[in-house]
BADO-417020 format. One line per 4 residues: number of its first residue (from 1); their letters; for each residue y, z, x of N, C-alpha, C, O. Coordinates in Angstrom, 2 decimals. Atoms other than C-alpha are relative to their C-alpha. Last residue first. Example, Ala and Ser with C-alpha at 12.3 -4.5 7.8 and 13.67 -1.06 7.14 Angstrom:
<atoms>
2> SA> -1.19:-0.06:-0.82:-1.06:7.14:13.67:1.09:0.73:-0.77:2.20:0.90:-0.26 | -1.19:0.00:0.89:-4.50:7.80:12.30:1.20:0.00:0.90:1.18:0.66:1.94
</atoms>
This chain:
<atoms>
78> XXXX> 0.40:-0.40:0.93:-16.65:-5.12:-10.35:0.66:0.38:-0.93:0.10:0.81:-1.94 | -0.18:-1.34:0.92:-15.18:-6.12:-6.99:-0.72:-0.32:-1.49:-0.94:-1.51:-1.73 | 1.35:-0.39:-0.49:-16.39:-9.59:-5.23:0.11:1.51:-0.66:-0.97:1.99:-1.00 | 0.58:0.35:0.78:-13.54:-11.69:-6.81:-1.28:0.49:0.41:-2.25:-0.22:0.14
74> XXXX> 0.28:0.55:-0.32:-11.03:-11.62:-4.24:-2.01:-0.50:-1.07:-2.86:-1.36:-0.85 | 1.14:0.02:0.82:-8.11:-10.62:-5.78:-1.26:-0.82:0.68:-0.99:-2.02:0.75 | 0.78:1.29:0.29:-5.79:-10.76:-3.05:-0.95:0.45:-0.78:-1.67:1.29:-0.25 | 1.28:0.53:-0.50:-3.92:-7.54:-2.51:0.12:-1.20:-0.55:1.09:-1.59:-1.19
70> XXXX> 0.50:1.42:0.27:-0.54:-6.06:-2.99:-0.86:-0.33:0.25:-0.87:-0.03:1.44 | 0.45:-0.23:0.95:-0.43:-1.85:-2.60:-0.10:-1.75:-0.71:-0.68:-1.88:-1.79 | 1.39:0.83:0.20:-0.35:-2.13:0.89:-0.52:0.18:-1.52:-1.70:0.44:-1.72 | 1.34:-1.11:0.52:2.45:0.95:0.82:-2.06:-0.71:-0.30:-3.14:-0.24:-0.68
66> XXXX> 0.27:-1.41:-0.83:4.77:-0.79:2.97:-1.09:0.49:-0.79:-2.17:0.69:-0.25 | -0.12:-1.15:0.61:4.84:-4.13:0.99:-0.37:1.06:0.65:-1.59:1.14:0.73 | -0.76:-0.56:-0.11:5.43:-7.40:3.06:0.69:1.80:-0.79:1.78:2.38:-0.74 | -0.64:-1.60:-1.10:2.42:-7.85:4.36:1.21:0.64:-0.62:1.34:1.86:-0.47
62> XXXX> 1.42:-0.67:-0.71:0.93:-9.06:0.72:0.48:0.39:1.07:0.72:1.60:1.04 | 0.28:-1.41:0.57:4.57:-10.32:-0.95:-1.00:1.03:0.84:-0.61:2.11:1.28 | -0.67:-1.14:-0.72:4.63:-13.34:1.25:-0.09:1.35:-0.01:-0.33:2.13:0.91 | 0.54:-1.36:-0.65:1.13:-14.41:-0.43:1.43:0.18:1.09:1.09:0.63:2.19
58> XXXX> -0.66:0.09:-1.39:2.61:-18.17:-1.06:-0.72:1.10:1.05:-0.99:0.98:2.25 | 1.21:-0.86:-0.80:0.46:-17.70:-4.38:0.47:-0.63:1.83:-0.27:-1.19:2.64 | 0.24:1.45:-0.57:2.72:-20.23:-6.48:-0.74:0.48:1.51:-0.90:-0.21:2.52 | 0.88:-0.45:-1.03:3.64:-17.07:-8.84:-0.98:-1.08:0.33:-1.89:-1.43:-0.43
54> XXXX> -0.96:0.10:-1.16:5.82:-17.85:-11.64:-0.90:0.12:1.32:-0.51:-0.96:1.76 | -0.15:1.58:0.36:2.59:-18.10:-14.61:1.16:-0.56:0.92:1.24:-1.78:0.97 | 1.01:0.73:-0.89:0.64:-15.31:-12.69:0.75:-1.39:-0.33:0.54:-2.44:0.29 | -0.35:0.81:1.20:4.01:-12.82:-13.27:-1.02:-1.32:0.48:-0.68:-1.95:1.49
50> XXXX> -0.08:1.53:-0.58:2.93:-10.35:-10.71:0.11:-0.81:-1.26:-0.56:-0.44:-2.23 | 0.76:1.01:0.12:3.62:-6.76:-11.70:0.27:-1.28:0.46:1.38:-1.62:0.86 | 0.02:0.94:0.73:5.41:-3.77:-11.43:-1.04:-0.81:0.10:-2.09:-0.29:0.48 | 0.17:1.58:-1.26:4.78:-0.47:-11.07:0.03:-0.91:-0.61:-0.30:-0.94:-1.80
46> XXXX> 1.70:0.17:0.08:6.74:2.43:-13.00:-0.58:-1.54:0.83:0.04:-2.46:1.35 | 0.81:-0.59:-0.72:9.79:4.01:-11.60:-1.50:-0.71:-0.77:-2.62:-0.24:-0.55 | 0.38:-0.80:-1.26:11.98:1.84:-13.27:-0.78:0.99:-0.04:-0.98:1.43:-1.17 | -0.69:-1.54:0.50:10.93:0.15:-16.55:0.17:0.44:1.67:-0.77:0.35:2.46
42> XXXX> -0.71:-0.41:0.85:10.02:-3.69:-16.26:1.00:1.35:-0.94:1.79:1.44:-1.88 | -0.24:-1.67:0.21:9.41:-4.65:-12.94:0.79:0.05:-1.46:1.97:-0.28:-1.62 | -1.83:-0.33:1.36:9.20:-8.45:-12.47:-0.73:1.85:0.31:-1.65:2.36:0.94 | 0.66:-1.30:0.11:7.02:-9.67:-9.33:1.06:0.72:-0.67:2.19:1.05:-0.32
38> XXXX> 1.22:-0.13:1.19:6.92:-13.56:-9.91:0.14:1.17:0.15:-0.80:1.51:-0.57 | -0.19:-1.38:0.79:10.55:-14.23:-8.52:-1.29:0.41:-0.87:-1.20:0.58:-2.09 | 0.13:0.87:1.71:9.28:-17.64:-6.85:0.52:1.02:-1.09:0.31:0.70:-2.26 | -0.69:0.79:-0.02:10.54:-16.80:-3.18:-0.19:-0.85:-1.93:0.34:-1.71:-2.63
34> XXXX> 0.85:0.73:0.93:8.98:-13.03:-3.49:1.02:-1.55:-0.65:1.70:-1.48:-1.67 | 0.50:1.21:-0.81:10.42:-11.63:-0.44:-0.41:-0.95:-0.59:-0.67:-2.01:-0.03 | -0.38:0.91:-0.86:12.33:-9.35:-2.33:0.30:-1.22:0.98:1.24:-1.89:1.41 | -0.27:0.54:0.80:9.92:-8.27:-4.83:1.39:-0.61:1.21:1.36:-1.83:1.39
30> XXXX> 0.59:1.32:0.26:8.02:-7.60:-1.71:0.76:-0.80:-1.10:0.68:-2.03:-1.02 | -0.17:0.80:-1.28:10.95:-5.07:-0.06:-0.74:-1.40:-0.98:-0.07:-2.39:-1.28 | 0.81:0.15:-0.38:11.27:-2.67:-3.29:-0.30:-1.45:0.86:-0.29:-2.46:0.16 | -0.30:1.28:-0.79:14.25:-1.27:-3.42:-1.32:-0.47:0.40:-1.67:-0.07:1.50
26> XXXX> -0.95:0.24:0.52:13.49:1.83:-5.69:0.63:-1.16:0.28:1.37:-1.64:-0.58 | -0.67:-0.32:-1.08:9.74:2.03:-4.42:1.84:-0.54:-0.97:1.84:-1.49:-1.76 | -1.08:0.24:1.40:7.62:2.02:-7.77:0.94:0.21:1.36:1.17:1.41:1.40 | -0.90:-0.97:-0.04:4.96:3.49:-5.25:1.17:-0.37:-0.57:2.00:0.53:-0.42
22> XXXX> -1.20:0.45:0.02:2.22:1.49:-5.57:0.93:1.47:-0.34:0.70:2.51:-0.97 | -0.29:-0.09:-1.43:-1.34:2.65:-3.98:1.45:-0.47:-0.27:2.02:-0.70:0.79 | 0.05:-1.07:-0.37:-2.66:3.63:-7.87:0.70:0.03:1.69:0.89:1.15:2.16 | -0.88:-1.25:0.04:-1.11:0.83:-9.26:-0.07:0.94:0.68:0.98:1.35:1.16
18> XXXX> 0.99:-1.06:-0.34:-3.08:-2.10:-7.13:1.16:1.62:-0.50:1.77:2.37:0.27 | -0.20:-1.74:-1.05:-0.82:-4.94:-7.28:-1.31:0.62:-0.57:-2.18:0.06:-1.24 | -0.63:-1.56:1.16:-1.94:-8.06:-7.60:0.47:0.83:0.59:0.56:1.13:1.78 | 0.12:-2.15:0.20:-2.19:-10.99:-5.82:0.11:0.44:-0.85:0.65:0.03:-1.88
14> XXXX> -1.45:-0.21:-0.45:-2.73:-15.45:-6.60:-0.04:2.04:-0.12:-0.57:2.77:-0.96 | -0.02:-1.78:-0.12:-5.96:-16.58:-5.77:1.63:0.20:-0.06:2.47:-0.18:0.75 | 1.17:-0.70:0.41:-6.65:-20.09:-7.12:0.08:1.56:-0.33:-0.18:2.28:-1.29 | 0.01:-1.48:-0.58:-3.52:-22.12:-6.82:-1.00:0.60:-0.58:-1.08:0.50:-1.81
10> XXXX> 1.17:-0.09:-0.30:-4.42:-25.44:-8.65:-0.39:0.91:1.00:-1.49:0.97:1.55 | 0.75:-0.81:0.78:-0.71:-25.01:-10.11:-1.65:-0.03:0.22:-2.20:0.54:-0.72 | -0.62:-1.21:0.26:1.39:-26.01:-7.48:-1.57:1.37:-0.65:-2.21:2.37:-0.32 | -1.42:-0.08:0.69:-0.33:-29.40:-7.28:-0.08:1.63:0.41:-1.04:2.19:0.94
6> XXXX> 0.39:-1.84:0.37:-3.02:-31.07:-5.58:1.44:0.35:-0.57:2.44:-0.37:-0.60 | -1.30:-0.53:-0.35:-3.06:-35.17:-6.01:-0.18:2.01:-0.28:-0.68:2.70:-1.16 | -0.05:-0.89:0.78:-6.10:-36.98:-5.88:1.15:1.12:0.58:1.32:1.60:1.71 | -0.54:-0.85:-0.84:-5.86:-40.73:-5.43:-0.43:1.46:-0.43:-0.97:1.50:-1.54
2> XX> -1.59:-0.80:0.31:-8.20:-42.56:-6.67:0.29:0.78:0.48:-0.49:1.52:1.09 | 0.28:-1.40:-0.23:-10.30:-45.37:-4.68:1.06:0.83:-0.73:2.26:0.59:-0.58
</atoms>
């Protein structure tokens, strides 16, 4: 029988942000929580992003942003 081994990378859904509900917060709590560093910021005040190739879809990030601007892609939007 073979084995079948899951890995890291057969993560399906990993978040986004959602610019229009992000608030470029100056300390921003999720990049905080974010144990793989996937949510880089590259200019202050503008929003950042999820880095999909760091990002091992733990979903801490998702409560942990006040403004609910992380989601799950869930693939039923347009």
């Amino acid at each position: 029988m073979p084995v079948i081994e899951t890995t890291k990378a057969q993560v399906t859904t990993i978040p986004h942000i959602v610019d229009d509900l992000c608030r470029a917060c100056r300390k921003c709590v999720a990049r905080d929580v974010c144990r793989s560093k996937a949510i880089l910021q590259i200019d202050p005040g503008e929003p950042p992003f999820i880095d999909p190739s760091r990002c091992y879809g733990c979903r801490a990030c998702v409560p942990a942003c006040p403004q609910g601007a992380i989601v799950l892609d869930d693939h039923t939007s347009s």
